[in-house]
C-alpha positions in Angstrom: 3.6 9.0 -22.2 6.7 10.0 -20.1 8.2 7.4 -17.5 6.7 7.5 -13.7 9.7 8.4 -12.8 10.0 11.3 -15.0 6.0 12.4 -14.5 7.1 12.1 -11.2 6.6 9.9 -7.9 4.2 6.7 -8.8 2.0 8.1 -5.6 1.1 11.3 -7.8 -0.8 8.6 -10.1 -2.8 6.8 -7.3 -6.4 6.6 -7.9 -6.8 6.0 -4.1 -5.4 10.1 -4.0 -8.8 10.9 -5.2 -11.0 8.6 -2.8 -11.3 9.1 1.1 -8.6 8.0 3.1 -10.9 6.3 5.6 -11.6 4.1 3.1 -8.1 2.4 3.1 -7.3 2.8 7.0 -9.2 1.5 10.1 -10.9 3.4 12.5 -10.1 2.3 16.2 -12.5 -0.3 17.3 -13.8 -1.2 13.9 -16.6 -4.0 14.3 -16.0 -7.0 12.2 -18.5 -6.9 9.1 -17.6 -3.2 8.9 -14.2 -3.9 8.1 -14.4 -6.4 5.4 -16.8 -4.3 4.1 -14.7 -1.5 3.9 -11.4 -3.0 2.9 -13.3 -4.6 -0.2 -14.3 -1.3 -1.2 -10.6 -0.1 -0.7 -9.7 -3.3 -2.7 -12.2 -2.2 -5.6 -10.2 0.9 -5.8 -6.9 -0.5 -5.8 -8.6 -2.6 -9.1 -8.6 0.1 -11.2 -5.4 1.9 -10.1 -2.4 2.6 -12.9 0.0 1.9 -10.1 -1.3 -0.8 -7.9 1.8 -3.1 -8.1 4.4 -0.3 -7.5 2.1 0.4 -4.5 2.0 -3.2 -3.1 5.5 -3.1 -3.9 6.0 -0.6 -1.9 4.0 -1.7 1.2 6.1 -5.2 0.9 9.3 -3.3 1.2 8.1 -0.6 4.0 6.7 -2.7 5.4 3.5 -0.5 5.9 2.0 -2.5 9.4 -2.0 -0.7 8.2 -4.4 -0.2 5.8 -4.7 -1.4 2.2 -1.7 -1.0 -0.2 -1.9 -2.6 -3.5 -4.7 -4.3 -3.3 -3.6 -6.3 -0.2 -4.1 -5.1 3.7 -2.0 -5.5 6.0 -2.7 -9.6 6.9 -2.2 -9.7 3.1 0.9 -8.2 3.1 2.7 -10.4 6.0 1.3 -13.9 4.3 3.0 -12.7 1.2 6.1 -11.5 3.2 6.5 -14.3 5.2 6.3 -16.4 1.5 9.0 -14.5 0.0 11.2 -14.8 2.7 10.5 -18.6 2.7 11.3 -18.9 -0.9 14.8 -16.9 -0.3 15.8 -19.5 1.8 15.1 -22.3 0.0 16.6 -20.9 -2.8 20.0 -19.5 -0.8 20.0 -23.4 0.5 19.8 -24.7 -3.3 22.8 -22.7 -3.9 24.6 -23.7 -1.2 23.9 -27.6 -2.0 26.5 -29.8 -3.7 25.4 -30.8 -7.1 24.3 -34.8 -7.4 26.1 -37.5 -9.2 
């Protein structure tokens, strides 16, 4: 099997291609229970995709603000965000630190 990169774009591989966009983006006014419903069922999808972490991946480094990418919507996506950002601090401040002794 060639490289993605050589098959071409990771997107061409999505399994989510095949499935109705609706199912991964929020209509306007979306009651409650008929969201988590449906970003489960987008979530199910993402499961079984070949190219769900170069999808999150790309969502993380968009950022993408909607829908489900990579298994993660968009909530998802901030927490993990904001975690990674935390942790490049703490690690740029480690570095920074004078060693002990």
């Amino acid at each position: 099997m060639p490289a993605r990169d050589e098959a071409g774009p990771w997107h061409s591989e999505a399994v989510c291609r095949r499935d109705e966009a609706g199912l991964f983006f929020a209509p306007s006014k979306e009651p409650t229970a008929a969201r988590l419903a449906r970003e489960e069922a987008a979530k199910r999808v993402c499961a079984r995709c070949p190219v769900m972490v170069e999808c999150r991946e790309h969502a993380l480094l968009q950022p993408e603000p909607y829908g489900v990418w990579g298994g993660l919507t968009a909530a998802e996506r901030r927490v993990v965000l904001t975690r990674r950002r935390r942790r490049e601090t703490e690690l740029a401040r480690a570095a920074h630190m004078p060693a002990a002794g």
